[in-house]
N, C-alpha and C positions, 0 to 999 in steps of 0.2 A: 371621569370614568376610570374604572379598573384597569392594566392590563394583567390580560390572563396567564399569557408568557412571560417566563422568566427571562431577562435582560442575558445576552448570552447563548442561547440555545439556536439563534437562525443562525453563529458563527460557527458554529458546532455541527448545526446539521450538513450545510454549505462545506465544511474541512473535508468531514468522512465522505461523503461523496464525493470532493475531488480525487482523494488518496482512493476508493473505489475506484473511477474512472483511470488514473495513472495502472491499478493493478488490471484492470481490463484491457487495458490498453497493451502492457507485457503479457498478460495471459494470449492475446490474441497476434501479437508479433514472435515469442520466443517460446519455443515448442519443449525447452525442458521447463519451462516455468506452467505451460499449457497441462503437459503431463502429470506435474507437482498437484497442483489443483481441481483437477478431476478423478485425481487420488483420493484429494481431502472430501471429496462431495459424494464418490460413488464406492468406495472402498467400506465395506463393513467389518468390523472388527471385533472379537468378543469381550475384550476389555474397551469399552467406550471411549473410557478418557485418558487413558495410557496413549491407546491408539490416537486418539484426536489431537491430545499433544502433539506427539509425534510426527502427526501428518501437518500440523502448523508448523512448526519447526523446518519441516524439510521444506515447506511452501515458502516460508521466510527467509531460506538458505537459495533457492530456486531464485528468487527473486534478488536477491544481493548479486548472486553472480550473474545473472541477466545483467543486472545495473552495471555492475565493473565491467562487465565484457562492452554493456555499451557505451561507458565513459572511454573507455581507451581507443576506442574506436575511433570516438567524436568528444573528441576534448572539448570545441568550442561553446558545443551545445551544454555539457557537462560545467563547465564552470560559471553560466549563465544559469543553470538552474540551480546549481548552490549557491550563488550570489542570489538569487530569486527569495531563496528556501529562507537564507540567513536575515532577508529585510524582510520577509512571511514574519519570523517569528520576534525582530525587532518590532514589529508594527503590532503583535499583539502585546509585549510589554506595556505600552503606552496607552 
């Protein structure tokens, strides 16, 4: 038999859904990250993709400091998920 899927693609679908869930998870804990993204979804703009840049950028900037703010907070937790993060991405080398 065939298969119809390409080798690859359930690792992929499985990645962006976690990194969705992680940004849901700050959208729903950290209210300038909350704010950022209800910019990017309800905000109209007359230049489309100027604006929509813009509006990912500041989301992506929303989100960085969410994260610093909560690494230094919780260091323990923070060095456990970048040791996490670092054998995530060992483990797809291989």
């Amino acid at each position: 038999m065939r298969k119809l899927a390409r080798p690859g693609i359930g690792e992929v679908v499985v990645s962006v859904a976690c990194i969705l869930v992680v940004l849901a998870a700050l959208v729903a804990f950290d209210g300038r990250v909350r704010e950022r993204a209800s910019n990017l979804f309800t905000q109209v703009s007359t230049e489309s993709a100027g604006g929509l840049g813009y509006r990912l950028v500041s989301l992506g900037e929303a989100v960085f400091d969410a994260a610093r703010d909560r690494a230094l907070a919780q260091v323990p937790m923070f060095v456990f998920v970048v040791a996490g993060g670092v054998l995530f991405v060992l483990m797809l080398r291989t």
